[in-house]
N, CA, C and O of each residue as an XYZ file, in Angstrom:
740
protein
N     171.771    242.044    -78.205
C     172.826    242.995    -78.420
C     174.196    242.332    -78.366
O     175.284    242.787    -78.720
N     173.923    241.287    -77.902
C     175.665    240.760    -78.020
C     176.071    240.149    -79.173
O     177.260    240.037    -79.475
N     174.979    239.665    -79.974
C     175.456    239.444    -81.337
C     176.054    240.345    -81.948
O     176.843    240.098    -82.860
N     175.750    241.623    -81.510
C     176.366    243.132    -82.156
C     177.747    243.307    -81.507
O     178.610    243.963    -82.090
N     177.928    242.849    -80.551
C     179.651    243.257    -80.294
C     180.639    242.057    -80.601
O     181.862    242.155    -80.695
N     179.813    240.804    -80.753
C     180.333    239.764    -81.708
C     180.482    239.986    -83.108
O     181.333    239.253    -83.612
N     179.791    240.945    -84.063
C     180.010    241.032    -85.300
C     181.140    242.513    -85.181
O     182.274    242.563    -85.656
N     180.497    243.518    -84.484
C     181.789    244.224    -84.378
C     183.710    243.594    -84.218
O     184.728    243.712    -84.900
N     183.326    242.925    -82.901
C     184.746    242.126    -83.196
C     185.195    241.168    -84.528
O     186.347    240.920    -84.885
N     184.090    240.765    -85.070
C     184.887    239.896    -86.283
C     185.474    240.382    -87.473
O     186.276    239.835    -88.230
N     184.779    241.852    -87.529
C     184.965    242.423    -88.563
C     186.207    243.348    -87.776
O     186.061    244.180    -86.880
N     187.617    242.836    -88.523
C     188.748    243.409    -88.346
C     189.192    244.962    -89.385
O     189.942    245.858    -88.998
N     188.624    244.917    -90.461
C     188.390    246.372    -91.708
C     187.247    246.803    -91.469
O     186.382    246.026    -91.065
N     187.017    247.992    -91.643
C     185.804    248.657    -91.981
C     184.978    249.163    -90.310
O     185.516    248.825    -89.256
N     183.758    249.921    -90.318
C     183.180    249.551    -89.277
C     181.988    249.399    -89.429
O     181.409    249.803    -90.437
N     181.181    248.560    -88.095
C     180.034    248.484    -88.685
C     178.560    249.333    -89.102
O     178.745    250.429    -88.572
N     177.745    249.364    -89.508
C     177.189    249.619    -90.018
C     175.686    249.129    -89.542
O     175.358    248.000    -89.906
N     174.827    249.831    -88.819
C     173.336    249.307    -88.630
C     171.774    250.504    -89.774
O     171.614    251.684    -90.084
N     171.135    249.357    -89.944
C     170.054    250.194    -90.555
C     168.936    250.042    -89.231
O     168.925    249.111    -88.426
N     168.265    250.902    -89.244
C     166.738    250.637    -88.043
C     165.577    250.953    -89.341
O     165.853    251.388    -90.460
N     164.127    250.565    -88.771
C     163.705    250.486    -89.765
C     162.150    250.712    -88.342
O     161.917    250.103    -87.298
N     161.740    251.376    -88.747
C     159.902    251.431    -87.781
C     159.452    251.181    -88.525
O     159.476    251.415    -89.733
N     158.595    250.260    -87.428
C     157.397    249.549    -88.116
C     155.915    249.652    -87.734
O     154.871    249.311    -88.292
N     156.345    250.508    -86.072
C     154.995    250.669    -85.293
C     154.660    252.348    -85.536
O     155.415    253.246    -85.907
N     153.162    252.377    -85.155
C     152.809    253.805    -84.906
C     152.805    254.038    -83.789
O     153.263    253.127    -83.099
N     152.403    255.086    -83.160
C     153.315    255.563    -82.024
C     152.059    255.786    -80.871
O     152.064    256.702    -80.050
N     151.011    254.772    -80.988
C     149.822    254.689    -79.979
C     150.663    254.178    -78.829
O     151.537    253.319    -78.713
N     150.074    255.020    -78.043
C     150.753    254.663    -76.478
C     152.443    254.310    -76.457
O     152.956    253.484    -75.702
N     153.038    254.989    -77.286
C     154.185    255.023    -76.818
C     154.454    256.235    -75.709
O     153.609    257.124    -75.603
N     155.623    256.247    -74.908
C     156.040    256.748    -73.969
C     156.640    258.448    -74.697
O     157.105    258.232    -75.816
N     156.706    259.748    -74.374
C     157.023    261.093    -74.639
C     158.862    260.427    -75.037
O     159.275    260.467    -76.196
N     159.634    259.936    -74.019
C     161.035    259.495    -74.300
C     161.206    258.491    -75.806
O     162.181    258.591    -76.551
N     160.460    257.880    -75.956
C     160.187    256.751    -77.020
C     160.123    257.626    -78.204
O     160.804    257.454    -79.215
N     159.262    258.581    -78.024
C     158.847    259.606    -79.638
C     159.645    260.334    -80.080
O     159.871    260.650    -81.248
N     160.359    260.794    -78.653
C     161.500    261.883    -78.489
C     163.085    261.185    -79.318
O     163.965    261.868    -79.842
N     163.050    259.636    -79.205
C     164.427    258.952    -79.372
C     163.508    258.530    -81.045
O     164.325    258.159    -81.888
N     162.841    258.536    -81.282
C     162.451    258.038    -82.391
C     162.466    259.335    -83.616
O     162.466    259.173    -84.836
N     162.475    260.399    -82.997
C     162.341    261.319    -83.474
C     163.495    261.890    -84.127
O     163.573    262.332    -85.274
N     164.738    261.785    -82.867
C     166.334    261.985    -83.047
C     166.893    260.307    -84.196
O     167.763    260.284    -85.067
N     166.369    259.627    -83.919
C     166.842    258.523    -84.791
C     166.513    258.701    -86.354
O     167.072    258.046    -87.234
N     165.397    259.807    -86.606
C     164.702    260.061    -87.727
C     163.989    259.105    -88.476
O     163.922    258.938    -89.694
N     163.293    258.307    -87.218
C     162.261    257.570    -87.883
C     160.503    257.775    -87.696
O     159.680    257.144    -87.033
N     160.382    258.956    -88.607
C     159.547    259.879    -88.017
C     157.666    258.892    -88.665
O     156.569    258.994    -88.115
N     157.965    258.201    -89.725
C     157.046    257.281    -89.782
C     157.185    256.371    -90.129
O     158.306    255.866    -90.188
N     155.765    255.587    -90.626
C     156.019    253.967    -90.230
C     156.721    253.650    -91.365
O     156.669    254.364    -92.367
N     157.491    252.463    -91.291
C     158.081    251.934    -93.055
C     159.590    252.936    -93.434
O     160.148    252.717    -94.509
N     160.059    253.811    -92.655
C     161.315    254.914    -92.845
C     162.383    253.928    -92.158
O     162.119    253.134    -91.256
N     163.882    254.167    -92.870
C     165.061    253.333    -92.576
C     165.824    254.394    -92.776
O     165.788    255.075    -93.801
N     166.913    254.692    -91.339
C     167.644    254.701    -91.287
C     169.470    254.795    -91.045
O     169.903    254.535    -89.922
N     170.128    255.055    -91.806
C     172.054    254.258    -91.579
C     172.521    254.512    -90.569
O     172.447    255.734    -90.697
N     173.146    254.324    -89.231
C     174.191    254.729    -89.062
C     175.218    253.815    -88.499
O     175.136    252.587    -88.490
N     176.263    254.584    -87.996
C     177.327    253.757    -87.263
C     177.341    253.369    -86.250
O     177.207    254.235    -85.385
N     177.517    251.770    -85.713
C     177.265    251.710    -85.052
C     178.247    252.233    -83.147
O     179.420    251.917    -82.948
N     177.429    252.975    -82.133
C     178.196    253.176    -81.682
C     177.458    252.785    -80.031
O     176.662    251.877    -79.795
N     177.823    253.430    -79.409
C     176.974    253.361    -77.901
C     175.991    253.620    -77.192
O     175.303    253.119    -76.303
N     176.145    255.083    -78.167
C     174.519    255.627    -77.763
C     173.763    255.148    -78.816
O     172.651    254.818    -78.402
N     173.920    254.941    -80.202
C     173.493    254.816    -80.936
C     172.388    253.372    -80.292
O     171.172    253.340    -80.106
N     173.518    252.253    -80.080
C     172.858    250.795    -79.258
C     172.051    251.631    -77.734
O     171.702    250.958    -76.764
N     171.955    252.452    -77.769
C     171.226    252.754    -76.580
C     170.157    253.640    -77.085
O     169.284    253.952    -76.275
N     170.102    253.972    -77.965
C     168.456    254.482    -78.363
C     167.987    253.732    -79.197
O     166.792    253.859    -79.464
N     168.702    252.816    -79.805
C     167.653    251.688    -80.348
C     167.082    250.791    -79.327
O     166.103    250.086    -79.571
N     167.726    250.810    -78.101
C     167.462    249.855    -77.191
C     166.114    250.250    -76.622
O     165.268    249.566    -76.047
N     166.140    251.546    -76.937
C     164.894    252.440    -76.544
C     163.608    251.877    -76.855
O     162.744    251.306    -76.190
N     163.759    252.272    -78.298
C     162.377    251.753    -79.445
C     162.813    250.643    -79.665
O     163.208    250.485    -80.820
N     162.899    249.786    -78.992
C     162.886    248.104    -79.699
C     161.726    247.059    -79.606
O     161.627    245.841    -79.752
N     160.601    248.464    -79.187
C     159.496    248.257    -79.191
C     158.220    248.416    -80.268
O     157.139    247.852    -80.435
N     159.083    249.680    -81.004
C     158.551    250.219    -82.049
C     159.186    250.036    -83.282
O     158.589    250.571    -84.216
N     160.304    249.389    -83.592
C     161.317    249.690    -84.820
C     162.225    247.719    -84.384
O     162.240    246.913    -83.453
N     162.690    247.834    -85.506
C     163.921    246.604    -85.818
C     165.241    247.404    -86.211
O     165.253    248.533    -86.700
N     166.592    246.446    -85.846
C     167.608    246.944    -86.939
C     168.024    245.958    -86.951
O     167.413    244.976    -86.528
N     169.704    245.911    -87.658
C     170.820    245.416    -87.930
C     171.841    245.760    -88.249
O     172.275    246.903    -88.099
N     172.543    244.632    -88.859
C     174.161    245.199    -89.441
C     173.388    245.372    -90.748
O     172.380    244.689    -90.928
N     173.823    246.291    -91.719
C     173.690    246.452    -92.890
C     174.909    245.826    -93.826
O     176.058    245.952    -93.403
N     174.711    245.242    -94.924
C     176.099    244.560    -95.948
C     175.931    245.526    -96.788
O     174.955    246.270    -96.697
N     176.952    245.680    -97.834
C     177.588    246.634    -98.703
C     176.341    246.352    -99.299
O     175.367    247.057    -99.037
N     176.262    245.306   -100.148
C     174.995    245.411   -101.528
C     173.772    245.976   -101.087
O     173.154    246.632   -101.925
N     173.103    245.819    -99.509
C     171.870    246.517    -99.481
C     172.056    247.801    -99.364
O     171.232    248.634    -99.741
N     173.158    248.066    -98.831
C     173.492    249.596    -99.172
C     173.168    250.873   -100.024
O     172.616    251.971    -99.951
N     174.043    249.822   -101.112
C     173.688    250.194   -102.312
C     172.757    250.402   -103.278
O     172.670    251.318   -104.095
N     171.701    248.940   -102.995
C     170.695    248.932   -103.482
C     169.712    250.251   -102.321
O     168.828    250.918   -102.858
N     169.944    250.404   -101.178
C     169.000    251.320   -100.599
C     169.118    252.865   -101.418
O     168.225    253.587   -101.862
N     170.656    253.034   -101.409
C     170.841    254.132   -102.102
C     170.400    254.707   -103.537
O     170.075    255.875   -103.751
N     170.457    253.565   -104.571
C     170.301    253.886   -106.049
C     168.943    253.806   -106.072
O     168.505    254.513   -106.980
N     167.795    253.053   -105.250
C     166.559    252.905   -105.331
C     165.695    253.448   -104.342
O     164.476    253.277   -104.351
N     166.147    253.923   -103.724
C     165.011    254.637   -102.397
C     166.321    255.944   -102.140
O     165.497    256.847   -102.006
N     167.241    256.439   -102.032
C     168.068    257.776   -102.055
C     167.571    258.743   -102.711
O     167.530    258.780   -103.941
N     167.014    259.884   -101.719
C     166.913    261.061   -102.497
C     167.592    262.630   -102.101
O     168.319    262.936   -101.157
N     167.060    263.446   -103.185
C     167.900    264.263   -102.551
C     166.720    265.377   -101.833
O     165.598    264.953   -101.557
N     166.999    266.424   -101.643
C     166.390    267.308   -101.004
C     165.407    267.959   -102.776
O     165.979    268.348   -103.794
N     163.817    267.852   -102.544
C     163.041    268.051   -103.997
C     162.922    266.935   -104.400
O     162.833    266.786   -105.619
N     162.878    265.732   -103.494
C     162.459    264.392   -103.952
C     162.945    263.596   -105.499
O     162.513    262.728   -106.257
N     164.043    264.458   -105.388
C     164.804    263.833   -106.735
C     165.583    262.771   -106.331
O     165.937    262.559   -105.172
N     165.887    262.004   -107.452
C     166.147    260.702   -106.969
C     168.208    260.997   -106.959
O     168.747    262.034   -107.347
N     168.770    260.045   -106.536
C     169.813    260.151   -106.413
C     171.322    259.410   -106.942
O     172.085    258.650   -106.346
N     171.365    259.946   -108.203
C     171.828    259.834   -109.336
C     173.418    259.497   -109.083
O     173.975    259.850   -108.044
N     174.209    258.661   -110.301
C     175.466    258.849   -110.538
C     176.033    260.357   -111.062
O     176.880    261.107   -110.576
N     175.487    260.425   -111.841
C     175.700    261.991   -112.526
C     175.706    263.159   -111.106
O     176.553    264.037   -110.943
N     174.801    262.938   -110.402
C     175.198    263.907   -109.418
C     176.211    263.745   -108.293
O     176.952    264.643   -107.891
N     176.165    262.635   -107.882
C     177.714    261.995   -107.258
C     179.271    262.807   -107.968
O     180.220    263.296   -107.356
N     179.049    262.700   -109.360
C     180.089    262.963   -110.273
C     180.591    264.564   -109.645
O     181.702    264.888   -109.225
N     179.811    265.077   -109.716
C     180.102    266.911   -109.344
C     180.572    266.760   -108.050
O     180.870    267.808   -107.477
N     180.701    265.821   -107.504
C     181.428    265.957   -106.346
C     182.338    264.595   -105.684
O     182.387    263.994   -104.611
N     182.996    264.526   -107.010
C     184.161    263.509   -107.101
C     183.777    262.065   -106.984
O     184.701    261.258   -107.083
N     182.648    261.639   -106.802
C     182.364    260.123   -106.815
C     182.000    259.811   -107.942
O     181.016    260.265   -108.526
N     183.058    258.699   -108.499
C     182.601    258.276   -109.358
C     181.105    257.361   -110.004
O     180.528    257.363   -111.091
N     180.828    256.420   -108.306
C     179.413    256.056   -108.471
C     178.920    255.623   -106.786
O     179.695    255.373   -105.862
N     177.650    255.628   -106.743
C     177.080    254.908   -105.628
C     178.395    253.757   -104.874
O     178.976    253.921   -103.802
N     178.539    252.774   -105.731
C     179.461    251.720   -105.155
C     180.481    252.070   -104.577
O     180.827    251.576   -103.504
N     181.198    253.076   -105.258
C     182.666    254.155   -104.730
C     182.189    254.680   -103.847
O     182.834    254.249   -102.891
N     181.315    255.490   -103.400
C     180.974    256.304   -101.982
C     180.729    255.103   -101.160
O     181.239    255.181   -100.043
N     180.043    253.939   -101.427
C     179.675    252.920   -100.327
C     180.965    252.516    -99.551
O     181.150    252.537    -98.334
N     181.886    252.110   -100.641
C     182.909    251.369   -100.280
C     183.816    252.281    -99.002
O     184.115    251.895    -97.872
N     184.047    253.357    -99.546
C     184.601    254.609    -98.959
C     184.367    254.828    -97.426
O     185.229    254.878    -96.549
N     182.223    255.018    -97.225
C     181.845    254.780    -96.358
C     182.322    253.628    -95.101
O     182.740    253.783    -93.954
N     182.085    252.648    -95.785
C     182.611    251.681    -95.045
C     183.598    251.262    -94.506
O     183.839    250.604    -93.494
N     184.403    251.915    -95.647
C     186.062    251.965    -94.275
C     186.225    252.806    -93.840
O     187.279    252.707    -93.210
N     185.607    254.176    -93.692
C     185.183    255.165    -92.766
C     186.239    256.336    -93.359
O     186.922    257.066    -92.640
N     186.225    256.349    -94.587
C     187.445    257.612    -95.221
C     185.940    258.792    -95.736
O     186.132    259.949    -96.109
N     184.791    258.265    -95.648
C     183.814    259.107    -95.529
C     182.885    259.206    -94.377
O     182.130    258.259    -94.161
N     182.860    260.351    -93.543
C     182.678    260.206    -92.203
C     181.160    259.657    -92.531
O     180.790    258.530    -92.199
N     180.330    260.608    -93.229
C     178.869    260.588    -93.373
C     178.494    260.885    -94.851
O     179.102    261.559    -95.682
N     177.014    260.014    -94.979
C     176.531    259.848    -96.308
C     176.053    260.851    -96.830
O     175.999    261.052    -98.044
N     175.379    262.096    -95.351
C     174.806    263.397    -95.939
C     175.589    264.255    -95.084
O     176.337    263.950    -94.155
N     175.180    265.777    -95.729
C     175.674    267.058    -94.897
C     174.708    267.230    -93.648
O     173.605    266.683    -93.612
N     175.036    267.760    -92.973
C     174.166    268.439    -92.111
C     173.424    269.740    -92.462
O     173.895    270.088    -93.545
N     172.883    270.254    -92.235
C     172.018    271.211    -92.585
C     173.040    272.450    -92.940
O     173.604    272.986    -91.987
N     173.222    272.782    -93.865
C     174.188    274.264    -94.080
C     175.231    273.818    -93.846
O     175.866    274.394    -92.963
N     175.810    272.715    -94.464
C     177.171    272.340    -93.808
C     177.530    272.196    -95.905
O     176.852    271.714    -96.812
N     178.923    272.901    -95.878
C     179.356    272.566    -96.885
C     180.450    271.339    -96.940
O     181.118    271.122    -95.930
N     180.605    270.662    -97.934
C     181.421    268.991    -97.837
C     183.113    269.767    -98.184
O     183.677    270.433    -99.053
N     183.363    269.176    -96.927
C     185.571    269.558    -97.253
C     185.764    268.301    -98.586
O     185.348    267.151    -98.727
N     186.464    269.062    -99.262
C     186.872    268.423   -100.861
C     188.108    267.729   -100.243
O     189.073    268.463   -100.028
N     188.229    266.282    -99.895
C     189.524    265.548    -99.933
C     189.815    265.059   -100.555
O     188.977    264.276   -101.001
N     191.444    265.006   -101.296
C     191.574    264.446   -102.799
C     190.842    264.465   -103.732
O     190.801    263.395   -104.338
N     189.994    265.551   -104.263
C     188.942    265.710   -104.790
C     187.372    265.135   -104.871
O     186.562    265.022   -105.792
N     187.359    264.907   -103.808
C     185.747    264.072   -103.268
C     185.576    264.606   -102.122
O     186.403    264.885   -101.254
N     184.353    264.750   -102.157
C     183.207    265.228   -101.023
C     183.596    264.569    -99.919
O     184.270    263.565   -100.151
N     183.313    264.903    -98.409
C     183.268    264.302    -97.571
C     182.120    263.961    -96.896
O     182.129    263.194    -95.933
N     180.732    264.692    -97.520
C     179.718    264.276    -97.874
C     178.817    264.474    -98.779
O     179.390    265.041    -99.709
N     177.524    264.293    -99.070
C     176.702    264.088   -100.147
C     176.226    265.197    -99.976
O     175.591    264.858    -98.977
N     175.878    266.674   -100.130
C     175.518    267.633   -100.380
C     173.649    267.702   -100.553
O     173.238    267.288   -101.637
N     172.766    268.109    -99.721
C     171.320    267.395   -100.539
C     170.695    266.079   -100.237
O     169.508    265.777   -100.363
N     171.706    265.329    -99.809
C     170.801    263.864    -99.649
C     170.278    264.005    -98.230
O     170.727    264.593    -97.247
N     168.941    263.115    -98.482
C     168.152    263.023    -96.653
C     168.806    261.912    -96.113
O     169.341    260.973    -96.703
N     168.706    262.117    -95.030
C     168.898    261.309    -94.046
C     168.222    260.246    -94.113
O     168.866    259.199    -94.042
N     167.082    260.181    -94.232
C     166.793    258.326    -94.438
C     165.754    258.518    -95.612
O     165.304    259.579    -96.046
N     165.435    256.975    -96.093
C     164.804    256.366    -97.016
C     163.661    255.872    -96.197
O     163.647    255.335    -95.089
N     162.440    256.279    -97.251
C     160.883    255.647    -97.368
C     161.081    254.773    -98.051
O     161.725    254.860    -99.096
N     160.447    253.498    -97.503
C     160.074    252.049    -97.827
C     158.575    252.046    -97.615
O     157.758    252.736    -97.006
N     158.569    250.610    -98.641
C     157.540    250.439    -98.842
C     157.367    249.321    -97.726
O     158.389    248.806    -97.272
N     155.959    248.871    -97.205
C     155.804    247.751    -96.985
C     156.075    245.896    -97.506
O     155.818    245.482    -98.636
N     156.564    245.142    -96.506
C     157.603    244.290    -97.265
C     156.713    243.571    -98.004
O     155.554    243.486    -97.599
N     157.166    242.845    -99.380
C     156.363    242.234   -100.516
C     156.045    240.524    -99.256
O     156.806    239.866    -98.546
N     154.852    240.454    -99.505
C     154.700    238.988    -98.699
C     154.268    239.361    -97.492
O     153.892    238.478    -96.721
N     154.238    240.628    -97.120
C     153.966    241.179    -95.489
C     154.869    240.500    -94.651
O     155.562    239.572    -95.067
N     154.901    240.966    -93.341
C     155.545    240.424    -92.364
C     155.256    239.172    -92.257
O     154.128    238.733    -92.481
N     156.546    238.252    -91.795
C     156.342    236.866    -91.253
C     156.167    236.997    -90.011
O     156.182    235.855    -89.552
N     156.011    237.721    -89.211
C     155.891    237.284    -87.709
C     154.684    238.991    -87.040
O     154.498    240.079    -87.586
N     154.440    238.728    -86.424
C     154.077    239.670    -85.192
C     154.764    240.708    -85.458
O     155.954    240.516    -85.706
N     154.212    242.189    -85.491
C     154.555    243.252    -85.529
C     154.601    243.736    -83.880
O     154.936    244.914    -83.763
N     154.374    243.164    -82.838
C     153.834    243.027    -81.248
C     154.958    242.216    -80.702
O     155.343    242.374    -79.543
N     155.442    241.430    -81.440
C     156.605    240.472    -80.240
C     158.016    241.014    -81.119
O     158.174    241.565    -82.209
N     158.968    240.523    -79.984
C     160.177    240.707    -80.272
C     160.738    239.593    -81.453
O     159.976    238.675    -81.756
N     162.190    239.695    -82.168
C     162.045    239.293    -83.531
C     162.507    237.470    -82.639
O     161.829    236.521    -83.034
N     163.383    237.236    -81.760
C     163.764    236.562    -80.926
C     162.489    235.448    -80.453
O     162.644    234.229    -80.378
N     161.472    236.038    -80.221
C     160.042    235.632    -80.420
C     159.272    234.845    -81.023
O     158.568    233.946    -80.563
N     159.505    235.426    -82.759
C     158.550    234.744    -83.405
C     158.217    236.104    -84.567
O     157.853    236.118    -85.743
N     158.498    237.021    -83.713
C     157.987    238.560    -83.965
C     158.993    239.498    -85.203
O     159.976    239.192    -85.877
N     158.433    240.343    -85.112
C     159.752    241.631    -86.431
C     159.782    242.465    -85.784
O     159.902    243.454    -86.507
N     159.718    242.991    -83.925
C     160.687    243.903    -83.650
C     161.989    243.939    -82.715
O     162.122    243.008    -81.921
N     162.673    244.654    -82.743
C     164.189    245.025    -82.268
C     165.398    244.340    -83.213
O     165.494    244.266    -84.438
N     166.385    243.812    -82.012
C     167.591    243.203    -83.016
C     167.116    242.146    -83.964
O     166.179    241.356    -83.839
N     168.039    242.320    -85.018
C     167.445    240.907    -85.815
C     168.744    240.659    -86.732
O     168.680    240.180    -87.864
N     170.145    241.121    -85.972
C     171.262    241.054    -86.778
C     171.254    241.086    -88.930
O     170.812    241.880    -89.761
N     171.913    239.911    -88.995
C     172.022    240.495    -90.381
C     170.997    240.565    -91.280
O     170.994    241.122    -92.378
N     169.901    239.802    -90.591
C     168.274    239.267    -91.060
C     167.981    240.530    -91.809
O     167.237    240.314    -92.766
N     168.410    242.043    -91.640
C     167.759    243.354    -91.639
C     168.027    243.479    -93.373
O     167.284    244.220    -94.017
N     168.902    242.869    -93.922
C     169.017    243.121    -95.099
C     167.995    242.230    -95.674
O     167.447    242.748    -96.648
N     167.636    241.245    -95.428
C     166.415    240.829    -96.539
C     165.059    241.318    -95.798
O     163.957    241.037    -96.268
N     165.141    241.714    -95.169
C     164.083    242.593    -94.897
C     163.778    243.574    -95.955
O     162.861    243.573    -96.777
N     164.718    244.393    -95.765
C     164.703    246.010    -96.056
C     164.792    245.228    -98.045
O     164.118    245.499    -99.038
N     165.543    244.588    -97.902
C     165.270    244.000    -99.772
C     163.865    244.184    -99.756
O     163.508    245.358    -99.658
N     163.111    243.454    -99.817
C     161.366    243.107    -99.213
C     160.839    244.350    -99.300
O     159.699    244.493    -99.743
N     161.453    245.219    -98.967
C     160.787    246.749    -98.618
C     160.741    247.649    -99.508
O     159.856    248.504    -99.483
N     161.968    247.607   -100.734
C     162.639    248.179   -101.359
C     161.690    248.627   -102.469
O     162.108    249.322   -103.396
C-alpha cells in the first residue's frame, strides 16, 4: 500500500484512479469478506471494478486481498475497458452515439474529464438523474457499475493462492493491473 500513497503523491493533476478485479470464489471466505466484496461489486469471479482512490476504499480492498487484485488504472485501459467491456443497463454495449445525448462527445472526452475529477462518477446511481453542466452529464445515465472479463489470454502467471509480492496474482500489484485487465479484455 505504500506504493499507493507514493503514486498518489506524484501525480500532482488529476486523481488517482484504482481498478480491483476478483479472481477467487468465495469457498471459505469469512461473512465480512463477502459482505466487502459484495459493496465493492465484485460479485463474481473475472468482474472489475473503477474507483477513486480513497481510504476506505484502501481499506476494503485491504479486506479481500485475499480474494481479488487491484491498481492504479492509466487513461488508455480505461478506455479500452469502457468501449469494449461497458455496458449499459439491457446488456447493450456502450456506444459514442449514446454518450452524444448527453453531451460527450466520445469515450476519450468523458475519460479525460473523469480524471481530473470535473466528472464526479462514470455511472448514476440508481434513480438518480445526471445535473447537465455546461451541457454534459455529470454522469452516464444506464451504465453498470463494473465490467465482466474474461479470463486472461495465457492464464495467470503466478498462483491464484499467494500474494502478487509472492510470486502470486492476488492484492496490490500497482500499475501491473493494466496489463492484466488488457489480458482480460
Amino acid at each position: 500500500m505504500q506504493n499507493t500513497q507514493e503514486a498518489e503523491q506524484g501525480r500532482g493533476h488529476g486523481r488517482v484512479i484504482v481498478a480491483a478485479v476478483r479472481i477467487r470464489g468465495l469457498a471459505d471466505a469469512e461473512p465480512d469478506v463477502r459482505h466487502t466484496l459484495n459493496l465493492l461489486r465484485l460479485r463474481r469471479r473475472f468482474t472489475c471494478s473503477v474507483y477513486v482512490l480513497s481510504d476506505s476504499i484502501r481499506g476494503m480492498l485491504k479486506t479481500v486481498e485475499s480474494w481479488a487484485t487491484w491498481g492504479e488504472l492509466n487513461r488508455d485501459t480505461l478506455v479500452q475497458l469502457l468501449r469494449r467491456r461497458g455496458r449499459l443497463v439491457g446488456d447493450l454495449p456502450l456506444t459514442d452515439e449514446y454518450l452524444k445525448k448527453y453531451g460527450w462527445g466520445s469515450v476519450e472526452e468523458l475519460v479525460d474529464a473523469y480524471l481530473k475529477g470535473e466528472v464526479k462518477s462514470l455511472w448514476c446511481r440508481r434513480n438518480e438523474r445526471p445535473k447537465m453542466i455546461n451541457g454534459k452529464a455529470s454522469c452516464i445515465p444506464g451504465l453498470k457499475p463494473f465490467f465482466r472479463l474474461h479470463p486472461p489470454k495465457g492464464g495467470f502467471k503466478g498462483s491464484i493462492k499467494k500474494p502478487y509480492g509472492a510470486g502470486g496474482e492476488l492484492g496490490y500489484r500497482g500499475l501491473g493491473i493494466n496489463e492484466l485487465i488488457l489480458s482480460m479484455i
